[in-house]
C-alpha positions in Angstrom: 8.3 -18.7 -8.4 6.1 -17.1 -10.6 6.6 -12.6 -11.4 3.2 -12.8 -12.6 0.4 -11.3 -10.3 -3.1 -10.1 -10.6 -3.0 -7.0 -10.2 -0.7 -4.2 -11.4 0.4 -0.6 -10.7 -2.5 1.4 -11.7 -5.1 -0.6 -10.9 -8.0 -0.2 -8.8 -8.6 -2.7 -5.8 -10.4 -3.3 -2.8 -9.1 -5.2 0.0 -11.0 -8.5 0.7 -9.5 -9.4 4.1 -7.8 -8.3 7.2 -8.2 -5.4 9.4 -8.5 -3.2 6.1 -11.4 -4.9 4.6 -13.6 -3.5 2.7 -11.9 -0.1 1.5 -10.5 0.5 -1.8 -8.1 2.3 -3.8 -5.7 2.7 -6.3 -2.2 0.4 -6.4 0.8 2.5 -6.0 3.6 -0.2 -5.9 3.9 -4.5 -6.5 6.6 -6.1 -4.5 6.7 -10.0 -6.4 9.1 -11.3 -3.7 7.3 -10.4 -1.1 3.7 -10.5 -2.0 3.0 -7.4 -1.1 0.8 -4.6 -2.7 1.0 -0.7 -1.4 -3.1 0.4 -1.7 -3.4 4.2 -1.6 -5.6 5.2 1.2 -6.1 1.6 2.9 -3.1 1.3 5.4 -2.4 4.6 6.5 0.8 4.2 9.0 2.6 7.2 10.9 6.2 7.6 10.6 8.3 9.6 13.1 10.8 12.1 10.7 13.8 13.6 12.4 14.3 17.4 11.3 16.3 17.9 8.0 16.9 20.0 5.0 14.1 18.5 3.4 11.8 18.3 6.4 12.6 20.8 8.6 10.2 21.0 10.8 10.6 17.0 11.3 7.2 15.6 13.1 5.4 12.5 11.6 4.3 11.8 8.0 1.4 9.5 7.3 2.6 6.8 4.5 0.8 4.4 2.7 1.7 0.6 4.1 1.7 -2.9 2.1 -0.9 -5.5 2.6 -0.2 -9.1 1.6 -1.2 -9.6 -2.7 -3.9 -12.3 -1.6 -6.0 -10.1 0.5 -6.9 -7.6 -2.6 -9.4 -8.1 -5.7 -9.5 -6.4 -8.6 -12.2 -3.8 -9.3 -13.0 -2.8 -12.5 
């Protein structure tokens, strides 16, 4: 199994396939092992946060989630 993937941190993609197609954005995180890329702004999912010192107000957050390496391309 190959570390080497097409796109890295940084880098500005657009997604190519899947419910998310056709919006782009910058990559915020690679995850090798399980070919996985975290697109800013192109799988928004709500989390439920219980209340706590950092969060006190709990509620839910919006996070960005990962989409499989092979649906996003590269844009220069």
């Amino acid at each position: 199994m190959s570390n080497k993937t097409h796109v890295s941190i940084g880098d500005q993609v657009e997604v190519i396939a899947g419910n998310y197609k056709g919006k782009k954005g910058t990559v915020l995180d690679v995850n090798v092992k399980k070919n996985q890329v975290t697109v800013e702004g192109a799988r928004v999912m709500k989390k439920a946060v219980p209340k706590s010192e950092q969060n006190p107000d709990g509620g839910i957050l919006e996070q960005d989630g990962p989409i499989a390496l092979s649906n996003v391309k590269k844009v220069s």
